[in-house]
C-alpha positions in Angstrom: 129.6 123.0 106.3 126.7 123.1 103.8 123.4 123.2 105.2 121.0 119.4 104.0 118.8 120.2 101.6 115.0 120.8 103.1 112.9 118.4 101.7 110.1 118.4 99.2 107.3 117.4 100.6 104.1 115.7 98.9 100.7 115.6 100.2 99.0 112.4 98.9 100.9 108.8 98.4 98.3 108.3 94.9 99.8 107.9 91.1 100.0 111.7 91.6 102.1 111.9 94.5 104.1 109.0 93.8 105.3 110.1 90.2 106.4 113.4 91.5 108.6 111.6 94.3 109.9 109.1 92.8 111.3 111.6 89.6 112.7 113.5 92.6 114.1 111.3 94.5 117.4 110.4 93.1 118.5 114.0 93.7 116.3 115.4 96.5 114.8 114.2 100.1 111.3 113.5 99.7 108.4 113.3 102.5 105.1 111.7 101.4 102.6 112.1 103.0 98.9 109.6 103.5 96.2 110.8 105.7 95.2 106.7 105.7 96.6 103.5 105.2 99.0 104.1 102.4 97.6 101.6 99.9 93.7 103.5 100.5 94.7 106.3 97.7 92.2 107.1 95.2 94.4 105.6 92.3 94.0 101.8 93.8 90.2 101.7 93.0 90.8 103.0 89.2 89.2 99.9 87.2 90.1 101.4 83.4 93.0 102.0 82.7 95.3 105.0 81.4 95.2 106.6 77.4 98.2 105.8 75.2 98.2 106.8 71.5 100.2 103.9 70.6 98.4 102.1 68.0 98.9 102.5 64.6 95.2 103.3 63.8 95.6 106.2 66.5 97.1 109.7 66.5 97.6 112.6 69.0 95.2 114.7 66.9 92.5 112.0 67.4 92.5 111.8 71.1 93.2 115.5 71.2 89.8 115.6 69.4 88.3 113.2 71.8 89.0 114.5 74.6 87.4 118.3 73.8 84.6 116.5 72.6 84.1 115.0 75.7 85.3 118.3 77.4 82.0 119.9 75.5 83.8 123.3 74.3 86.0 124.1 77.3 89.3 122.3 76.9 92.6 124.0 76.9 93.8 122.9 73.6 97.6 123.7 74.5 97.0 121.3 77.4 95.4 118.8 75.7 97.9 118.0 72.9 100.8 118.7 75.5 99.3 115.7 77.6 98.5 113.6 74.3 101.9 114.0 73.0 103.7 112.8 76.1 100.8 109.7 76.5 103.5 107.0 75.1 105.8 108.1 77.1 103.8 107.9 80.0 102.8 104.5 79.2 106.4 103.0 78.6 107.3 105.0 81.9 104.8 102.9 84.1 106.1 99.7 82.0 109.8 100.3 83.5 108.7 101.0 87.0 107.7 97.3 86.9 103.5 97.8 86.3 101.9 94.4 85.1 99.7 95.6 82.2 97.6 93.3 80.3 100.2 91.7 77.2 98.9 91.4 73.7 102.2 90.0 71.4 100.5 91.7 68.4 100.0 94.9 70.0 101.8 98.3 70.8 104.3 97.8 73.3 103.6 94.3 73.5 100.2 95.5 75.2 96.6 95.1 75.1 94.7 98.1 74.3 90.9 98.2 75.4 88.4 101.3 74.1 86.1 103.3 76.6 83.5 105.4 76.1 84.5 108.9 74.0 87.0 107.4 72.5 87.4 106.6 68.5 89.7 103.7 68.9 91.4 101.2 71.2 94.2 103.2 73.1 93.6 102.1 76.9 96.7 100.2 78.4 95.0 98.2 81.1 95.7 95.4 83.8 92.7 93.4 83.1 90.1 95.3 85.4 92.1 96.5 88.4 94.4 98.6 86.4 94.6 101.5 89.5 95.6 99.1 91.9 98.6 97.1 89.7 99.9 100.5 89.3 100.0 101.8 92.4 101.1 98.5 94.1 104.3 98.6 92.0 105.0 102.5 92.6 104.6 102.3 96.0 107.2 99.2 96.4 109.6 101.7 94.5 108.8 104.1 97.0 109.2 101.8 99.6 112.3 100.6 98.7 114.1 104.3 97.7 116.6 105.8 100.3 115.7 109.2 99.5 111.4 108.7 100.2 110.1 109.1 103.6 106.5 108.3 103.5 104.5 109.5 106.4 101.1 107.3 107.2 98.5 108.7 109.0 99.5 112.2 108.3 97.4 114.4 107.4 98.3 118.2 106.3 96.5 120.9 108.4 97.1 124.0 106.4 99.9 125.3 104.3 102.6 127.7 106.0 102.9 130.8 103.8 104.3 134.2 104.0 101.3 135.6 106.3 102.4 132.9 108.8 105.7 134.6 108.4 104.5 138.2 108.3 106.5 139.2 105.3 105.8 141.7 103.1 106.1 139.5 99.7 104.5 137.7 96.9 102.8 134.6 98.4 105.0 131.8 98.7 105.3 128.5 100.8 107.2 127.3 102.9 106.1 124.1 104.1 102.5 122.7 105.6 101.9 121.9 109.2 100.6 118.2 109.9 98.5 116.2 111.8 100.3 112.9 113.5 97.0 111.6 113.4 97.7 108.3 116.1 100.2 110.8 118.1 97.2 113.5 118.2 100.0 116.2 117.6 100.7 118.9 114.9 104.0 119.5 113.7 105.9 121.8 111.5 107.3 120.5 108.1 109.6 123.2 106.1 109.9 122.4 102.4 111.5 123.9 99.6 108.9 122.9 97.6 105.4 121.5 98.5 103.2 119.9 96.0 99.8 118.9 96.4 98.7 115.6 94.8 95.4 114.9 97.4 92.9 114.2 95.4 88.9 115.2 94.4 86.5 115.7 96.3 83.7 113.0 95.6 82.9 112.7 99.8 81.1 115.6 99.8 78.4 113.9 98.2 76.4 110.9 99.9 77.0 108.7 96.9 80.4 108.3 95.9 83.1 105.9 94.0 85.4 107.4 95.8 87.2 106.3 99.1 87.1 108.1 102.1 90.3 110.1 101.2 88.3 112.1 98.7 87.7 115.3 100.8 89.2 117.9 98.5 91.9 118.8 101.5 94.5 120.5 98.6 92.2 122.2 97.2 90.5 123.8 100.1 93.9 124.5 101.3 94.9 126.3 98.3 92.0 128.2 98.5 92.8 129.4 101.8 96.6 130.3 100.6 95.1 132.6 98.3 95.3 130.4 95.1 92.5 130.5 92.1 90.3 127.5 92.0 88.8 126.5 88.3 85.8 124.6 87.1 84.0 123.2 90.2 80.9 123.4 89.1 82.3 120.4 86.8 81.5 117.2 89.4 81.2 113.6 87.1 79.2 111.4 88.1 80.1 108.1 86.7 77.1 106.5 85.1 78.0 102.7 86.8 78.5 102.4 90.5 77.1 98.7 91.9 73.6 99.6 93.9 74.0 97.2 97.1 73.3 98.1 100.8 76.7 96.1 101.7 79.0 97.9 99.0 78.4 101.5 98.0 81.6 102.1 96.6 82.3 99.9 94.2 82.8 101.1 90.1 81.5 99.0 87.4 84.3 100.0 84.9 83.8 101.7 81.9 85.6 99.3 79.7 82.4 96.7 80.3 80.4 99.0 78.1 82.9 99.6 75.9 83.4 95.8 75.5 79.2 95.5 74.7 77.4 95.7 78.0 74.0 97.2 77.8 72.0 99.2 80.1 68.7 98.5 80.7 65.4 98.9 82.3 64.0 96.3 84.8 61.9 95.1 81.6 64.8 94.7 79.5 64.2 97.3 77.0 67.7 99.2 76.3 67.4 102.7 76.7 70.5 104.5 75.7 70.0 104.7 71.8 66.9 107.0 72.6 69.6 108.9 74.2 72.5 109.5 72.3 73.6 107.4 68.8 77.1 106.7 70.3 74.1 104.5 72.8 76.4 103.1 75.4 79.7 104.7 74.4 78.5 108.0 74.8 80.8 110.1 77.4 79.8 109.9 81.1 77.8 113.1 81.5 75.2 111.5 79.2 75.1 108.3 80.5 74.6 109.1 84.2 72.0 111.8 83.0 70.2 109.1 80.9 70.6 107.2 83.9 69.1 109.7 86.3 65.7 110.7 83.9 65.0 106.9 83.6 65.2 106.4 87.1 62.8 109.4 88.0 60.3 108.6 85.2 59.7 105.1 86.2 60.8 105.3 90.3 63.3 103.5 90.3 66.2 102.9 92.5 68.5 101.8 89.9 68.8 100.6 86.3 70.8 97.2 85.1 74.1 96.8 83.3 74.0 93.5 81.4 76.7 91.6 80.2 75.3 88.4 80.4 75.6 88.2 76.4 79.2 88.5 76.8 80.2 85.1 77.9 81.4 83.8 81.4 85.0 82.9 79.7 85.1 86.6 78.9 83.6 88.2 81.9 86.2 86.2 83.8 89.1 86.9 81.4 88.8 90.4 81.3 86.7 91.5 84.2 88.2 89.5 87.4 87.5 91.5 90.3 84.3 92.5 89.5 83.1 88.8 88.7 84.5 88.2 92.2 83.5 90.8 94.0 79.5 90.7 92.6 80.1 86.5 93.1 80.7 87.4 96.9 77.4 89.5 96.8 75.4 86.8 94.9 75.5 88.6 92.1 76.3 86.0 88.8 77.3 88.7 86.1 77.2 85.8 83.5 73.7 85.0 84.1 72.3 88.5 85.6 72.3 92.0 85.0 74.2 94.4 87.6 72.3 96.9 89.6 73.8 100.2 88.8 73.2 103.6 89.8 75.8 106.9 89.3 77.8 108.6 91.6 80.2 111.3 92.1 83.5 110.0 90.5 85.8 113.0 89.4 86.4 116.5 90.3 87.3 118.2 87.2 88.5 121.6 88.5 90.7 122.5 90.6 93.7 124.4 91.7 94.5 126.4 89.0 98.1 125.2 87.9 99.7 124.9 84.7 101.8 122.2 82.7 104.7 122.2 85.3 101.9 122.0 88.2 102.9 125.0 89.6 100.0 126.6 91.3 99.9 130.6 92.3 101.4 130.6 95.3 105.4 130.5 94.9 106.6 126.9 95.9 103.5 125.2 95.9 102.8 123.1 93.0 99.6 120.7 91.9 98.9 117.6 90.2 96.3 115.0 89.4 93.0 115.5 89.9 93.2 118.4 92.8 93.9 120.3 89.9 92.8 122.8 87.2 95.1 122.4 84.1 92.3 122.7 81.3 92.7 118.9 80.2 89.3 118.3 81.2 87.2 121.1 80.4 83.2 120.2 80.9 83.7 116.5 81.3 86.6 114.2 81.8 87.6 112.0 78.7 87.6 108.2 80.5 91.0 107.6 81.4 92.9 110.6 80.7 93.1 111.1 84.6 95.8 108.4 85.3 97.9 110.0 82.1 97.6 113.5 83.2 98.6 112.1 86.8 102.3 110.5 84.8 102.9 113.2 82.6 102.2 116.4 84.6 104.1 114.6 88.0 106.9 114.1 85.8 106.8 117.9 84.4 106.3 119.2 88.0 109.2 117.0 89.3 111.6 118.6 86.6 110.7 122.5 87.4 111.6 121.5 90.8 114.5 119.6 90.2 115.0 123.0 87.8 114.6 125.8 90.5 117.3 126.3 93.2 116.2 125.8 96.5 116.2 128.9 98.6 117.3 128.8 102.1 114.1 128.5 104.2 113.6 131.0 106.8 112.8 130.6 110.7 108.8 128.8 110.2 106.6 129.4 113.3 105.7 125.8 115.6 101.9 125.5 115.3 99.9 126.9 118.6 97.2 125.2 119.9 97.9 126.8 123.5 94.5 128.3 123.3 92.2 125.4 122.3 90.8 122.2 124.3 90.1 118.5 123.2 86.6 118.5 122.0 83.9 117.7 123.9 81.3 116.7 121.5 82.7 114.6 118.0 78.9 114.0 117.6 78.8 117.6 116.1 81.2 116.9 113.5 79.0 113.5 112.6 75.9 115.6 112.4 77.1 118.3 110.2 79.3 115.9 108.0 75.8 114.0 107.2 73.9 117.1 106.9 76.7 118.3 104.2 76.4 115.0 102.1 73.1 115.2 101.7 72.3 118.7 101.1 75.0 118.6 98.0 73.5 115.4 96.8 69.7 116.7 96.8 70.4 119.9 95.6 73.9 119.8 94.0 74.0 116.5 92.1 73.4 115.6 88.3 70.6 118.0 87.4 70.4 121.2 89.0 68.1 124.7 89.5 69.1 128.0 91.0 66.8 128.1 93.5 68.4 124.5 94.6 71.5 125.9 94.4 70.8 129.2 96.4 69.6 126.9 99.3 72.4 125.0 99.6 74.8 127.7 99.5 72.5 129.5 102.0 72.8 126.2 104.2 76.5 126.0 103.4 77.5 129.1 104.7 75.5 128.1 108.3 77.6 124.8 108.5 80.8 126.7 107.2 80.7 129.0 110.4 79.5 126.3 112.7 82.4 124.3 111.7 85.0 127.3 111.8 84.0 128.0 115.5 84.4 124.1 116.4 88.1 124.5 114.4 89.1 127.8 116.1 88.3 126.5 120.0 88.9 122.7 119.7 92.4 120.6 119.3 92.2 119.5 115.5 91.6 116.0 114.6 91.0 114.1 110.8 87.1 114.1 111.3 87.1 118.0 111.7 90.2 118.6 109.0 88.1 116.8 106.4 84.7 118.4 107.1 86.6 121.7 107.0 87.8 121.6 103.8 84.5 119.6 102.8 82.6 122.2 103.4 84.8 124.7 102.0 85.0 122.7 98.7 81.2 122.3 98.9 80.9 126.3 98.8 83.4 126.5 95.7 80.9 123.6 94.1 77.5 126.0 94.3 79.6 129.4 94.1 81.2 127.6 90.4 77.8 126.6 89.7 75.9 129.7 90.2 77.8 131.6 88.1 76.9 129.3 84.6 74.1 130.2 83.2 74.1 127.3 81.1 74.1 123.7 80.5 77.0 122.1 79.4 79.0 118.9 80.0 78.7 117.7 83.6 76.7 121.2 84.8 72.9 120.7 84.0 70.6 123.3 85.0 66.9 123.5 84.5 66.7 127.2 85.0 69.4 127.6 81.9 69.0 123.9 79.7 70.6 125.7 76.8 74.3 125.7 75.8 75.6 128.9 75.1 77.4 129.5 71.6 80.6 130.6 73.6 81.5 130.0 77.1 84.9 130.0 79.3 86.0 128.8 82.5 84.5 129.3 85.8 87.4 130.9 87.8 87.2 131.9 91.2 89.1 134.0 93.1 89.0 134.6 96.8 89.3 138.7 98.2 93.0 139.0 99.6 91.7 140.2 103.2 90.0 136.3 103.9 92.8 134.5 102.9 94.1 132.1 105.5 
């Protein structure tokens, strides 16, 4: 009798994750995995929405154009046009899996398109301002509902199994992942034919962040450790918008305000992005948030104000629900008064290095979404490419698996924690955790200098071994998991960074403030004899 099929097994339940399962599904087992609640992925607080080139006005040479301009000089052409061409399609895919996008009669598709900053035209399919959230509501009730789709909550992926854990003599391949039952407080072994990593950026390692608290770049520390190349990490965004209030410090003023006529301004009134940039408002994040950041330090402020007022409440209401409600609850009227604002780390740009079918350099392990490297982004992600490279990568990736017979999975060792005790101090991890945010946010953040940068990594690499010693003598838990490959992303951040002497897109260093006439990616590499 023929052996079932191992499964294929997907860290991270987000658009990324959810795609690739989904596509898979019909012919192959599928485990998802969520470190949290399933609904607390990444993609649910997306407010934009995702690029088509649907409109008649539009053309796949024009976002292709948009996007490098936004990338400053280091996107993957190839990659670029790939992802543009198959942007439609992406679109109309989310349409059939049941996502409620905003309707226009008029328009393409029957939808309404909004512009965003970078781009030339309208070409953002959008469900009013909570676009993230309607889509991955109505993926995950297809997940729910398919036969084939495990989906693990409040698992979280340790480490990858590879060929050292099997001691073979071999180009590196994978073989699974060992996971955390996080509420069971046990580690168990998960063999896969194919495992893909769909986790995420890493926007916690900084103290301010849009990001939820799944943001703690766990694939790509892990395929770090596995011996894969990791690309463009000095390349953090900050988004230019995120609400200043002690009770919310989360919370994304969308894009698609300013591209619908919001202005920033100081606490006077004056406007001060046309001093900035002629595209004013509309230019791409990285000048926005850097605007942002010299106004606040030459006048001392805490924040600057996004005003919409001039907008209309009928409008505000119409197109911008939950963030009327949600600034309503915090006595904020955005009819009648500007919106605090002040940026934060939003997207991680590099990545696992990984090409158009996600597939990363270990054999069997494949990438997508934003844990990854493709060249899509270069310097500086084009708004709302990231939910469209999420559809039409996870769909590639799903069909070079569907593509490549499985193998027949050897004997994978049970995890060993026979030499470690529960911990006795999670303080430790609290301390350190802290420390870590802060450091990268003082000295790693939107403007930069090499002697910042050579403390931090020097600060780093103290933490880094405190934390491996805690990991190598203590039972594991989510706390210490995430600060592990926290810090470990942190060091891949200053290490990226350190190695551009230059300014250009979202990397801004005093020490080097010039662009150089020709530049290519930061790629690291990590020496065979430390690989984990």
């Amino acid at each position: 009798m023929p052996q079932p099929l191992s499964p294929i097994v997907v860290i991270g339940a987000g658009l990324a994750g959810l795609t690739v399962a989904l596509e898979v599904a019909n012919r192959r087992p599928v485990v998802v995995m969520a470190k949290r609640d399933l609904d607390e992925a990444a993609t649910a607080w997306a407010q934009g929405g995702i690029v088509g080139v649907l409109g008649s006005d539009d053309s796949v040479e024009s976002h292709v154009r948009d996007t490098q301009d936004a990338g400053a000089g280091l996107v993957d052409e190839h990659t670029a046009r790939f992802i543009a061409k198959h942007s439609a399609a992406a679109v109309q895919w989310l349409v059939d899996q049941g996502v409620p996008f905003s309707a226009d009669p008029s328009g393409p598709l029957g939808l309404h398109l909004t512009r965003e900053g970078g781009h030339a035209v309208r070409r953002i399919a959008h469900a009013a301002d909570a676009t993230g959230l309607a889509i991955h509501q109505a993926l995950l009730a297809k997940a729910r509902a398919h036969p084939n789709i495990v989906l693990r909550e409040r698992w979280m992926a340790v480490d990858l199994i590879t060929s050292r854990h099997l001691r073979r003599n071999e180009t590196a391949r994978c073989y699974g992942v060992y996971a955390l039952d996080i509420d069971a407080r046990h580690v168990e072994t998960l063999p896969a034919c194919a495992v893909v990593l769909a986790t995420g950026g890493v926007g916690k390692v900084y103290r301010y962040t849009s990001n939820p608290d799944t943001a703690t770049g766990d694939g790509i520390a892990m395929a770090w450790r596995s011996g894969c190349r990791i690309g463009n990490m000095e390349f953090i965004q900050f988004h230019p918008t995120c609400l200043y209030h002690p009770q919310e410090r989360s919370f994304l003023i969308t894009e698609a305000m300013r591209g619908e006529g919001a202005h920033l301004k100081l606490p006077d009134g004056t406007r001060f992005m046309p001093a900035h940039d002629a595209r004013a408002e509309l230019a791409p994040r990285d000048i926005v948030a850097r605007a942002i950041d010299f106004e606040m330090k030459k006048h001392g402020l805490d924040h600057v104000w996004l005003d919409a007022t001039h907008l209309g409440e009928t409008f505000l209401k119409e197109h911008f629900p939950t963030i009327h409600a949600r600034c309503a609850s915090l006595g904020i009227d955005i009819a009648r008064q500007p919106i605090p604002v002040v940026p934060a780390a939003h997207y991680t740009c590099g990545g696992v290095v990984s090409d158009l079918h996600g597939q990363a350099d270990v054999a069997g392990l494949y990438a997508v979404g934003e844990t990854t490297y493709t060249g899509l982004h270069g310097a500086n992600r084009l708004a709302s490419n990231s939910l469209l490279e999420c559809v039409v990568l996870g769909r590639t990736c799903a069909t070079h698996i569907l593509a490549t017979p499985p193998n027949p999975l050897p004997s994978v060792p049970a995890w060993d924690e026979s030499q470690v005790d529960d911990a006795d101090e999670q303080v430790v991890i609290a301390h350190n955790w802290d420390e870590l945010r802060l450091l990268m946010w003082n000295y790693v953040g939107i403007v930069r200098t090499t002697k910042r940068l050579e403390r931090a990594l020097h600060r780093i690499e103290l933490l880094k071994s405190e934390i491996d010693d805690y990991y190598a003598n203590f039972r594991v838990t989510r706390d210490l998991l995430e600060l592990r490959n926290l810090v470990e992303c942190a060091e891949l951040i200053v290490r990226s960074a350190l190695v551009r002497h230059e300014s250009r897109g979202l990397h801004y260093s005093r020490d080097f403030p010039d662009t150089l006439p020709v530049s290519l990616p930061t790629v690291l590499t990590r020496p065979a004899h430390s690989r984990g």
